[in-house]
DSSP file (Angstrom, degrees, kcal/mol; ACC not computed):
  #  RESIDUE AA STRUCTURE BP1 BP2  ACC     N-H-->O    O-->H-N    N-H-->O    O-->H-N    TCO  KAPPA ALPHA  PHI   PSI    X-CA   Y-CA   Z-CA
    1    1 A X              0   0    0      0, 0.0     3,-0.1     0, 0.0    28,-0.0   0.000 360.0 360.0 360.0 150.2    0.0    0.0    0.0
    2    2 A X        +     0   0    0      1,-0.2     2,-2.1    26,-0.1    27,-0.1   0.836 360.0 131.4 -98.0 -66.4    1.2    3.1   -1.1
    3    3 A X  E    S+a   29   0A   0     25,-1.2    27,-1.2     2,-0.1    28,-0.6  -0.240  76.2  21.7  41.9 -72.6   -0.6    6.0    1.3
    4    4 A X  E    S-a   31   0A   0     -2,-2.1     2,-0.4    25,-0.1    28,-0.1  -0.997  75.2-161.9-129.3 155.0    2.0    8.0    2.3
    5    5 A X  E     -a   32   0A   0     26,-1.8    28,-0.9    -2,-0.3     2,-0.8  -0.894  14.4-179.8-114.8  89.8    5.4    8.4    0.6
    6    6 A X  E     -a   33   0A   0     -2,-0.4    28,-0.2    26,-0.1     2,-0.1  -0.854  13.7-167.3-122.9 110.1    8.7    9.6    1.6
    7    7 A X  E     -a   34   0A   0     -2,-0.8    28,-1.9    26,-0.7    29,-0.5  -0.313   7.3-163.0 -77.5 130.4   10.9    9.3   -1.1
    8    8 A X        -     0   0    0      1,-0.3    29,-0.1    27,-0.1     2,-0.1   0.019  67.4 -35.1-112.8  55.5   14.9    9.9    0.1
    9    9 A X        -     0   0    0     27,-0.1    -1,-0.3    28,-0.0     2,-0.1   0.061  57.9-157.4-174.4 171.1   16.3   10.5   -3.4
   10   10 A X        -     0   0    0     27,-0.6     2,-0.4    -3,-0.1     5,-0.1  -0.520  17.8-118.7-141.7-157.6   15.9    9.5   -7.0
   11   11 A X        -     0   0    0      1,-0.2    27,-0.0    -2,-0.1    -2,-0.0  -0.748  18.6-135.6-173.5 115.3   17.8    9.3  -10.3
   12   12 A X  S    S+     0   0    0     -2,-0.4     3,-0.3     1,-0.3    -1,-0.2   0.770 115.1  54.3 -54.5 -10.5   16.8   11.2  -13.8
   13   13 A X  S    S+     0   0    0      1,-0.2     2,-0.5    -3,-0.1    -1,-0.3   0.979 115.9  29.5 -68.9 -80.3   17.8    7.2  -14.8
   14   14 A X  S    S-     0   0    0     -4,-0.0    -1,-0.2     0, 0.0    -2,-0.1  -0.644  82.6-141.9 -99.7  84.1   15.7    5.4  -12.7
   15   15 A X        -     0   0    0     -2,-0.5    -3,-0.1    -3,-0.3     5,-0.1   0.020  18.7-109.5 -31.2 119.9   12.9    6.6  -11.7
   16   16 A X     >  -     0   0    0      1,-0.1     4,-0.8     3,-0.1     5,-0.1   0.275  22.9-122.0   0.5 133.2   11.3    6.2   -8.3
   17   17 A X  T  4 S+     0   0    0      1,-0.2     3,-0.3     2,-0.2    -1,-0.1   0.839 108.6  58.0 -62.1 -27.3    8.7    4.3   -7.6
   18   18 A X  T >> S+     0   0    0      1,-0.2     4,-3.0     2,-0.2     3,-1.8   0.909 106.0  51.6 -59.8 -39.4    6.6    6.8   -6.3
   19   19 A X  H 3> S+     0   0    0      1,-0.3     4,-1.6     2,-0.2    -1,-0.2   0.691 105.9  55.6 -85.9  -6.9    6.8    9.0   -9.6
   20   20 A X  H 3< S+     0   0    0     -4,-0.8    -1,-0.3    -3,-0.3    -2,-0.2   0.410 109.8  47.0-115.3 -15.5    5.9    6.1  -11.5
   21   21 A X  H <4>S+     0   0    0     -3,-1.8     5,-2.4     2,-0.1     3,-0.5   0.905 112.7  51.7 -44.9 -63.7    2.7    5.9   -9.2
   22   22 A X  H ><5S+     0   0    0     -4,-3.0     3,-2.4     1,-0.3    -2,-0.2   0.718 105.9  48.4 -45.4 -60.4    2.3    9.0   -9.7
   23   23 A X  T 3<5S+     0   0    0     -4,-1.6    -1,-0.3     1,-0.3    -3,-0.2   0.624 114.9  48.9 -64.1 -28.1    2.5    9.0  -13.4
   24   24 A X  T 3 5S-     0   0    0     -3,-0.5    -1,-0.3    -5,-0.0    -2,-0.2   0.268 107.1-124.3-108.6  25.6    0.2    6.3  -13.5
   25   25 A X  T < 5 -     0   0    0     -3,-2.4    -3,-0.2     1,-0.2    -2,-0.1   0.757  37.2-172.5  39.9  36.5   -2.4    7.8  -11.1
   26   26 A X    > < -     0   0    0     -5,-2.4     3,-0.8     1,-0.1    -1,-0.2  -0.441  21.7-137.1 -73.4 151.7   -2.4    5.0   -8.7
   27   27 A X  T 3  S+     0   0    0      1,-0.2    -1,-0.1    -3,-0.1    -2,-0.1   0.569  96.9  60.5 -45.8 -35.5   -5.0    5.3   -6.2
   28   28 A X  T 3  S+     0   0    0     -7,-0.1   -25,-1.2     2,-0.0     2,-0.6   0.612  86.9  77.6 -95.1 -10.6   -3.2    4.3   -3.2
   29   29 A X  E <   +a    3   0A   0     -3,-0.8   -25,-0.1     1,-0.2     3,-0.1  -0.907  48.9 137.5 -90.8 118.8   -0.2    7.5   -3.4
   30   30 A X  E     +     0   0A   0    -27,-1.2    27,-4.4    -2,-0.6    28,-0.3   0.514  63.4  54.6 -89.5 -13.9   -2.5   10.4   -2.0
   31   31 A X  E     +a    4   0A   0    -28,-0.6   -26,-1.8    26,-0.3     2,-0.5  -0.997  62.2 170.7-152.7  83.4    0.3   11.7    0.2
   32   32 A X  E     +ab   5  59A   0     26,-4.1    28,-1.4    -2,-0.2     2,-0.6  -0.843   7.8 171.8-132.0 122.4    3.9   12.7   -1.0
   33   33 A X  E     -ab   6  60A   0    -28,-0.9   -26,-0.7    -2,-0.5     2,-0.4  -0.957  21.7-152.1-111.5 142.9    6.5   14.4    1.0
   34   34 A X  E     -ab   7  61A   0     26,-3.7    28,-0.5    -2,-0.6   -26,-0.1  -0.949   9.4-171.7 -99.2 121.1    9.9   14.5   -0.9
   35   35 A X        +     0   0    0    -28,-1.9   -27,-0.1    -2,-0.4    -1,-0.1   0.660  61.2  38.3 -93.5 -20.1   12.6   14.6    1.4
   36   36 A X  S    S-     0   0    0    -29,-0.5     2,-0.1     1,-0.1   -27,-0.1  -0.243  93.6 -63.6-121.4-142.6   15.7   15.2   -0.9
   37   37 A X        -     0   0    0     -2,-0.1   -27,-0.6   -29,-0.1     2,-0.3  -0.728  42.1-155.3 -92.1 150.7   16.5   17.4   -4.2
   38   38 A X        -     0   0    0     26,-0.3     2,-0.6    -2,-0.1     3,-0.1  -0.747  10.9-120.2-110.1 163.7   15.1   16.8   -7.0
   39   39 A X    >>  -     0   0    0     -2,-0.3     3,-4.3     1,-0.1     4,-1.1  -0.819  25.7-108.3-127.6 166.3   16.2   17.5  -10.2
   40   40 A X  H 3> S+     0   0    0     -2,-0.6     4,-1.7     1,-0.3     5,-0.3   0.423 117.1  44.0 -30.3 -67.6   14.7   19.6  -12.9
   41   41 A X  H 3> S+     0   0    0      1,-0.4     4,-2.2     2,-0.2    -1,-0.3   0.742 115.5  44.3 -61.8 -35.7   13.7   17.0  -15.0
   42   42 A X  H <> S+     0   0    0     -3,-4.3     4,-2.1     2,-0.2    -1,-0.4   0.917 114.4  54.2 -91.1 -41.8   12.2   14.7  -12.2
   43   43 A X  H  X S+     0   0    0     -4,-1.1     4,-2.4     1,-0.2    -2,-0.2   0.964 109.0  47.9 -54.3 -43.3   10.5   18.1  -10.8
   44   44 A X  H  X S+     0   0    0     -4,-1.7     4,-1.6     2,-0.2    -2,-0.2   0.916 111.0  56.6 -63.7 -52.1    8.9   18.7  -14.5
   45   45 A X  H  X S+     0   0    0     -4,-2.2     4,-2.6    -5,-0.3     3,-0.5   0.998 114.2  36.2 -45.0 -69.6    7.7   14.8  -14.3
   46   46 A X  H  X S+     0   0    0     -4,-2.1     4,-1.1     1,-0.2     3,-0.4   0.904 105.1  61.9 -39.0 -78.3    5.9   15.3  -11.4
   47   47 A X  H  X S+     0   0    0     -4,-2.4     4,-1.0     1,-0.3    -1,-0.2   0.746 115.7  41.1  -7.1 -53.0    4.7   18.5  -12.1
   48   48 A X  H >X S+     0   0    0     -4,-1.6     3,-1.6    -3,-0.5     4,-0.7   0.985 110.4  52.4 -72.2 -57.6    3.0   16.5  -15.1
   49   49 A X  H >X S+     0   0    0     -4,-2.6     3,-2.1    -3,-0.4     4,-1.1   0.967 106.6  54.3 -29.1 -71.9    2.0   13.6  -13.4
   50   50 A X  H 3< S+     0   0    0     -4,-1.1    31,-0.3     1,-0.3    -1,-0.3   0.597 103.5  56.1 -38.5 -21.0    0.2   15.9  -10.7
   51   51 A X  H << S+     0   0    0     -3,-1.6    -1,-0.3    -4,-1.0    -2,-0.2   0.782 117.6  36.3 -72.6 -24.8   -2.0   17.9  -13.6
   52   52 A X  H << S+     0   0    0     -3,-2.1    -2,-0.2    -4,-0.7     2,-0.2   0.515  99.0 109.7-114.9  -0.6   -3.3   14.4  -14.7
   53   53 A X     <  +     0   0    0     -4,-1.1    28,-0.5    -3,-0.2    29,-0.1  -0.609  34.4 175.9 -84.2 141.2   -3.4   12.7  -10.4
   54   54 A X  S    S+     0   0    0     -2,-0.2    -1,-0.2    26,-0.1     3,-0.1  -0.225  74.4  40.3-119.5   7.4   -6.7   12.3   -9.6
   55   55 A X  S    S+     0   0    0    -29,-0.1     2,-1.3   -26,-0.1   -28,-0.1   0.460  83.1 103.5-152.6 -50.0   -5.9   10.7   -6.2
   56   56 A X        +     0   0    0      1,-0.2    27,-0.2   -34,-0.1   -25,-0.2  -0.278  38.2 173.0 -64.4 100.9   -2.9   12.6   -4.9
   57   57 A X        +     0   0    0    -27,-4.4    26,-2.0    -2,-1.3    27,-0.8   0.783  57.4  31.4 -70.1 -44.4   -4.1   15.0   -2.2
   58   58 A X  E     - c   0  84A   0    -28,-0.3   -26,-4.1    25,-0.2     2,-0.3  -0.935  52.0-169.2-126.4 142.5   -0.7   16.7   -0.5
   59   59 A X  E     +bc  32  85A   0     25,-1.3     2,-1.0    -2,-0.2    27,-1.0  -0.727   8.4 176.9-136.3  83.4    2.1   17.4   -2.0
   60   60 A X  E     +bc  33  86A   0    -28,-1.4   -26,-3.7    -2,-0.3     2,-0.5  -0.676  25.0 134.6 -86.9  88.8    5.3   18.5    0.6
   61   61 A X  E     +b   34   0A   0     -2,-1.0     2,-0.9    25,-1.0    27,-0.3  -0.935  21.6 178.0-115.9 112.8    9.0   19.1   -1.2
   62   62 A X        +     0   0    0     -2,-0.5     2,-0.2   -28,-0.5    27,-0.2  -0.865  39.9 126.2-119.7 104.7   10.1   22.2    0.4
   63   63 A X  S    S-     0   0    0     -2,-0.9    25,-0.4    26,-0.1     2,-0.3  -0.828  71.5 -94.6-159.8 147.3   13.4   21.8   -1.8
   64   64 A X        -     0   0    0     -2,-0.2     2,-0.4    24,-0.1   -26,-0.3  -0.634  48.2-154.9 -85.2 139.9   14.7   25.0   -4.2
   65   65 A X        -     0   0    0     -2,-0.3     2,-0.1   -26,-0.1    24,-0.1  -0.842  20.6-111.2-116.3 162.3   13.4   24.6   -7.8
   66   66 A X    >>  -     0   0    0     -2,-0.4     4,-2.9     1,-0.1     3,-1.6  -0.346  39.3-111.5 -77.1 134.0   14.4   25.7  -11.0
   67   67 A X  H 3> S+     0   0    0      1,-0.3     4,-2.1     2,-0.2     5,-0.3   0.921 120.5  48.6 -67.9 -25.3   11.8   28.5  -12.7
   68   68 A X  H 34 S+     0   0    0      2,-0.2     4,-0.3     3,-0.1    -1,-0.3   0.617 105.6  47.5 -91.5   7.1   10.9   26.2  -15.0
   69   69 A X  H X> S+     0   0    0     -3,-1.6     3,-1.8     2,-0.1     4,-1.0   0.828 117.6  47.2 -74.5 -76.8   10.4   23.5  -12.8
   70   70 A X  H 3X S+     0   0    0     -4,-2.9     4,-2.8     1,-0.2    -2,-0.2   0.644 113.5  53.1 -24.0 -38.3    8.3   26.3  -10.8
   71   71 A X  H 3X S+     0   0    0     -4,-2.1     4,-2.1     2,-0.2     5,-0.4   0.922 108.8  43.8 -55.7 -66.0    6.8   27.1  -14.1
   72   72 A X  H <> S+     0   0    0     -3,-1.8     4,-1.1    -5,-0.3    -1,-0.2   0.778 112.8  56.9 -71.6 -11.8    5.7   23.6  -15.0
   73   73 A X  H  X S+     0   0    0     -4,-1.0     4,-1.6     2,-0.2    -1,-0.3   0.906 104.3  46.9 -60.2 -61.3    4.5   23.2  -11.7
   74   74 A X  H >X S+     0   0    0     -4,-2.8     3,-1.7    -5,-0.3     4,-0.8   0.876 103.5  62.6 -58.5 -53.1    2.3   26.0  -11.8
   75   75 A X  H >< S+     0   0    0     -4,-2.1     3,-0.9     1,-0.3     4,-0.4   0.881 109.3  49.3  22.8 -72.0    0.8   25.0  -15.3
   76   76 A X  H 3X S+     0   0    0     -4,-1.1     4,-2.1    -5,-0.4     3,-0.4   0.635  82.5  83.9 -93.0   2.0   -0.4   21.9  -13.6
   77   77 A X  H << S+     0   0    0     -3,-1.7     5,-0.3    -4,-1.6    -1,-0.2   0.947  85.6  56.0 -19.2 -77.4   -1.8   23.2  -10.9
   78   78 A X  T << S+     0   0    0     -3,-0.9    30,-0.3    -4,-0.8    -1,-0.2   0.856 113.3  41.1 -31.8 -48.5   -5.4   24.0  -12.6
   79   79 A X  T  4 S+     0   0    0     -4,-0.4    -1,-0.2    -3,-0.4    -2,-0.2   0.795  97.8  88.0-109.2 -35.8   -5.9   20.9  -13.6
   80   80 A X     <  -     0   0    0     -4,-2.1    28,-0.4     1,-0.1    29,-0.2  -0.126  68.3-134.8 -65.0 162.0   -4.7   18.8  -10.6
   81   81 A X        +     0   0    0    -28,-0.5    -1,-0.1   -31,-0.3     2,-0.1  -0.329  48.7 151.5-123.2  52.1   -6.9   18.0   -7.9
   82   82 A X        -     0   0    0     -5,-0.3   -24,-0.2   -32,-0.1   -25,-0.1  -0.206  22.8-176.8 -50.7 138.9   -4.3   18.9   -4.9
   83   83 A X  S    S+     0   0    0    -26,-2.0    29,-2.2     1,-0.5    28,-1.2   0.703  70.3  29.7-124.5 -34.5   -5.8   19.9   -1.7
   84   84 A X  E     -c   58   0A   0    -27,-0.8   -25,-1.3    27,-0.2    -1,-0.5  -0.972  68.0-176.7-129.7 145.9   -2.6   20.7    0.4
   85   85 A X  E     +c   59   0A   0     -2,-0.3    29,-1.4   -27,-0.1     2,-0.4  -0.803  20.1 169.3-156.0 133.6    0.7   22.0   -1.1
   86   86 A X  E     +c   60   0A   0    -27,-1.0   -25,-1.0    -2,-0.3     2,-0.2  -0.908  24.0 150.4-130.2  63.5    4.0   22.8    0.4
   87   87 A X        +     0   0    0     27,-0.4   -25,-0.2    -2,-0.4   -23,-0.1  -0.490  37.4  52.5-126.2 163.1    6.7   23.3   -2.6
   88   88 A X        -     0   0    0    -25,-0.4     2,-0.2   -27,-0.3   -24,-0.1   0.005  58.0-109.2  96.8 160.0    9.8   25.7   -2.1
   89   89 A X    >   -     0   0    0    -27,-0.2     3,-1.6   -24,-0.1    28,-0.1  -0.861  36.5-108.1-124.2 152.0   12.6   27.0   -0.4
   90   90 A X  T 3  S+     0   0    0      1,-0.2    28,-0.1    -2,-0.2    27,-0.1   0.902 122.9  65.7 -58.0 -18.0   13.7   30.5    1.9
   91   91 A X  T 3  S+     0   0    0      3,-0.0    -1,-0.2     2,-0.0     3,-0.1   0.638  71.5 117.7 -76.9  -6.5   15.5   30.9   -1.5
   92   92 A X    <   -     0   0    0     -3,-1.6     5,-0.0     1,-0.1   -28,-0.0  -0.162  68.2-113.7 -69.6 137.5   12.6   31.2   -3.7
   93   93 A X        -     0   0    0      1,-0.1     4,-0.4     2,-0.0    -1,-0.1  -0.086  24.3-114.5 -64.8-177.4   12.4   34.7   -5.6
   94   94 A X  S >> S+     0   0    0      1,-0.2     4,-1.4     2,-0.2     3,-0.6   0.953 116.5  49.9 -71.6 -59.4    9.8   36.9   -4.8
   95   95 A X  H 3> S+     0   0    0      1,-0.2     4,-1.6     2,-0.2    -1,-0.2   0.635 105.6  59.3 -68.2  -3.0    8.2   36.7   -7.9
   96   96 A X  H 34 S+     0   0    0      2,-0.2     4,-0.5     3,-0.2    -1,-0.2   0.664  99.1  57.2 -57.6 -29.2    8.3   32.9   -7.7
   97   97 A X  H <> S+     0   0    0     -3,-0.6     4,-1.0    -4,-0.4    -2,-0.2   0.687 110.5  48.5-101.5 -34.7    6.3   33.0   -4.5
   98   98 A X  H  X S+     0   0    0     -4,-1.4     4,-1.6     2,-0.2    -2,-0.2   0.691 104.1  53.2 -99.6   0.5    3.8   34.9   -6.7
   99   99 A X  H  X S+     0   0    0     -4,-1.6     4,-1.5     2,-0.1    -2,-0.2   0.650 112.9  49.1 -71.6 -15.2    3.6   32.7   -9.6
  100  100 A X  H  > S+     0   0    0     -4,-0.5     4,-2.3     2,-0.2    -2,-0.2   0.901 110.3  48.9 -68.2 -39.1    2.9   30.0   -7.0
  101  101 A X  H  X S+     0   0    0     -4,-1.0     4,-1.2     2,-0.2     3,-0.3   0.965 113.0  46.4 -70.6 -33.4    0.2   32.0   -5.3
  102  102 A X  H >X S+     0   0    0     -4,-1.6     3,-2.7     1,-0.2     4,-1.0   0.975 115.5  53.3 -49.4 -62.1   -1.6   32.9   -8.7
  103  103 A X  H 3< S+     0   0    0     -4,-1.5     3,-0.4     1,-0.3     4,-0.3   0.717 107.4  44.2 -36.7 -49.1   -1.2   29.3   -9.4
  104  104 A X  H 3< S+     0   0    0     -4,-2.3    -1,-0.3    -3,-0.3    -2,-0.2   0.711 106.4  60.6 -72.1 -17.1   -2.7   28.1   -6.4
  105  105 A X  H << S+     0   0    0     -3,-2.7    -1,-0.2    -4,-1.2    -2,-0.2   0.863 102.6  51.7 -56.7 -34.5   -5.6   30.6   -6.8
  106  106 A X  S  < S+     0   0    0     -4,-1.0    -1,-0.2    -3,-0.4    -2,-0.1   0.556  92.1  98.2 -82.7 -18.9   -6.7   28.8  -10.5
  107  107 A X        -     0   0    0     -4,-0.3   -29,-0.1     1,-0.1   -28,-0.1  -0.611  55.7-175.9 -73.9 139.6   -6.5   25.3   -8.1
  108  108 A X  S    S+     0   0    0    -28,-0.4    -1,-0.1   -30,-0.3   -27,-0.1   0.157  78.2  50.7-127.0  20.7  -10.4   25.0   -7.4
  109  109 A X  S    S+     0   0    0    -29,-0.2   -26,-0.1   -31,-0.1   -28,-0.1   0.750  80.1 105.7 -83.5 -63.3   -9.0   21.7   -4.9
  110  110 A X        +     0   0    0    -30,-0.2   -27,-0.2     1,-0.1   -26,-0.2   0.386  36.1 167.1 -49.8-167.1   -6.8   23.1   -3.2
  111  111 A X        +     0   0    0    -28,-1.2     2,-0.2     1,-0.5   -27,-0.2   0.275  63.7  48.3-167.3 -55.7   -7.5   23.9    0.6
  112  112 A X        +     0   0    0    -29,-2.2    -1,-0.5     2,-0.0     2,-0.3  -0.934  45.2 177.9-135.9 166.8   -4.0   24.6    1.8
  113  113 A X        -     0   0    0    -29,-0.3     2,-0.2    -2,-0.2   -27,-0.2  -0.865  11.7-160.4 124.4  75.6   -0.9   26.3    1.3
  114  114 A X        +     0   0    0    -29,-1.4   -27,-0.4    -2,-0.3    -2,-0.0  -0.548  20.7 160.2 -92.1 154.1    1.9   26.3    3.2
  115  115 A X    >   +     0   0    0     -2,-0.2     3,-1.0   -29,-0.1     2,-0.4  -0.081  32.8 129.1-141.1  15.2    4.5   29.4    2.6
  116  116 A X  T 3   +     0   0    0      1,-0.3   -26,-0.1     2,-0.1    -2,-0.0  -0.793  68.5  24.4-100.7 157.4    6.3   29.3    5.7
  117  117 A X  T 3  S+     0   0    0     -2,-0.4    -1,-0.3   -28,-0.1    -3,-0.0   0.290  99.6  94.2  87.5  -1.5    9.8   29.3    5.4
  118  118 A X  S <  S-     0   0    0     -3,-1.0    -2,-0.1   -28,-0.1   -28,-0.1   0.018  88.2-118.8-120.9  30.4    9.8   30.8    2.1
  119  119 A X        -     0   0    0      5,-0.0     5,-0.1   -22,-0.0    -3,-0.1   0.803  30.2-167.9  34.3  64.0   10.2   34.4    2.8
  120  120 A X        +     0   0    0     -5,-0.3     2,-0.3     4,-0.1     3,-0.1  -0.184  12.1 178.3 -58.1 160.7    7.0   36.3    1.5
  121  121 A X     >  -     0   0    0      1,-0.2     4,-4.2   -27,-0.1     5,-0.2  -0.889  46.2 -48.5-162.0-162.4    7.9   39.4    1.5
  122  122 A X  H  > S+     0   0    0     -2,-0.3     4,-1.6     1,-0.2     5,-0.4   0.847 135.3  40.1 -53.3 -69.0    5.3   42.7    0.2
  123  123 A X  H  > S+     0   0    0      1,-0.3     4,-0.8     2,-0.2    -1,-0.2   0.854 113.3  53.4 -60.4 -31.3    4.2   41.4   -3.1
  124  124 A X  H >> S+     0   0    0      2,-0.2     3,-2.5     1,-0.2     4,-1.2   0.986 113.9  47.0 -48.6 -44.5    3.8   37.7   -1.8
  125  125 A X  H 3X S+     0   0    0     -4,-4.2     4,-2.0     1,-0.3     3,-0.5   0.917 108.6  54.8 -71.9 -22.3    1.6   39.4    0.8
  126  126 A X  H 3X S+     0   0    0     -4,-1.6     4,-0.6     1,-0.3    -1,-0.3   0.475 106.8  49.2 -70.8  -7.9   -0.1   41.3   -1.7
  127  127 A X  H << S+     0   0    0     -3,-2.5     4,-0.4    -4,-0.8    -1,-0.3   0.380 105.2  54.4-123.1  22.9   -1.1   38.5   -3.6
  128  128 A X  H  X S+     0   0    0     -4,-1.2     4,-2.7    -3,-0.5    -2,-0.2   0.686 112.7  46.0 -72.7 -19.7   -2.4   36.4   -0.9
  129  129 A X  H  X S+     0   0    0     -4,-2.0     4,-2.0    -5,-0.3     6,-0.3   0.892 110.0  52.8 -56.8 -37.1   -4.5   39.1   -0.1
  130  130 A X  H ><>S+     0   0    0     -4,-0.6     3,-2.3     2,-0.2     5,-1.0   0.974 113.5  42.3 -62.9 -60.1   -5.3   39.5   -3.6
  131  131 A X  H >45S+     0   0    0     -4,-0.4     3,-3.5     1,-0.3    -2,-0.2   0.960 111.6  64.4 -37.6 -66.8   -6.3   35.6   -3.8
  132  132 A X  H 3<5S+     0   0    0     -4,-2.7    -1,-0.3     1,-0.3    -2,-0.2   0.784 108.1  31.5 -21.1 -50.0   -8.0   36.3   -0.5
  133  133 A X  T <<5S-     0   0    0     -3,-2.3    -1,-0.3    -4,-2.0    -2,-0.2  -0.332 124.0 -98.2-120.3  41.3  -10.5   38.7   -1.6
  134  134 A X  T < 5S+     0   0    0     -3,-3.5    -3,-0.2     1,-0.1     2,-0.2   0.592  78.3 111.4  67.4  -9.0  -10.8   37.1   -5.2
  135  135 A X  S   <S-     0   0    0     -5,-1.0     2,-0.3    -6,-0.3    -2,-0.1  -0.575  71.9 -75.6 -99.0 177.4   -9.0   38.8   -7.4
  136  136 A X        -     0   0    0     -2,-0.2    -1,-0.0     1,-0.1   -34,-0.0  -0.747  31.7-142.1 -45.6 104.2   -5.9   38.5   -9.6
  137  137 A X              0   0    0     -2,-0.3    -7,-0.1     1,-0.3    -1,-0.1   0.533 360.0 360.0 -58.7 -26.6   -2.7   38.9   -7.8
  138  138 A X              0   0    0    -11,-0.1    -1,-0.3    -8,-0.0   -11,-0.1   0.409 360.0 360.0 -48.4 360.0   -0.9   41.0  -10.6
């Protein structure tokens, strides 16, 4: 049984098994915290897998990404049906931290949304307020 996953590193060679859950929407991963770096390419897999997860509920790597990881993350946001999500690093730019929030706004699963540790600073806070009261964070 899968349930919850904590992967300790992986290898753009051989995938994990979890991502290969993932990728195949099994039922039983609902749960993934990733405990070590990932790298672009396995962050962009997920990221894909997760638009197309139907089953995977929280999703914890608070690990630094690549903007086009972030990128491809955010993409698949919309589509996924995430409820909690925990992605990032204190390193994260600013505007990184507000393509996430937009991203997570467009999520009509999600629920939560962890950002601590990741150094919001004014425009993060301005776009959770904006997301807060419904609008567009831009």
């Amino acid at each position: 049984a899968w349930g919850r996953r904590m992967p300790w590193g992986v290898s753009d060679a051989n995938p994990p098994d979890w991502l290969l859950a993932l990728e195949r929407n099994d039922e039983k991963l609902n749960e993934l915290t990733v405990l070590r770096m990932l790298s672009e390419p396995m962050w962009i897999r997920l990221a894909v897998a997760l638009s197309r997860s139907t089953h995977l509920q929280r999703l914890i790597a608070n690990r630094p990404l690549s903007r086009d990881a972030l990128d491809a993350l955010c993409a698949a946001l919309p589509q996924s049906s995430i409820k909690f999500l925990s992605v990032g690093s204190k390193d994260m730019a600013e505007d990184d931290i507000v393509a996430l929030i937009n991203a997570a706004g467009a999520c009509e699963h999600l629920t939560g949304l962890d950002l601590s540790g990741k150094g919001v600073r004014e425009a993060g806070a301005a776009a959770i307020v904006a997301l807060l009261n419904g609008s567009d964070g831009q």
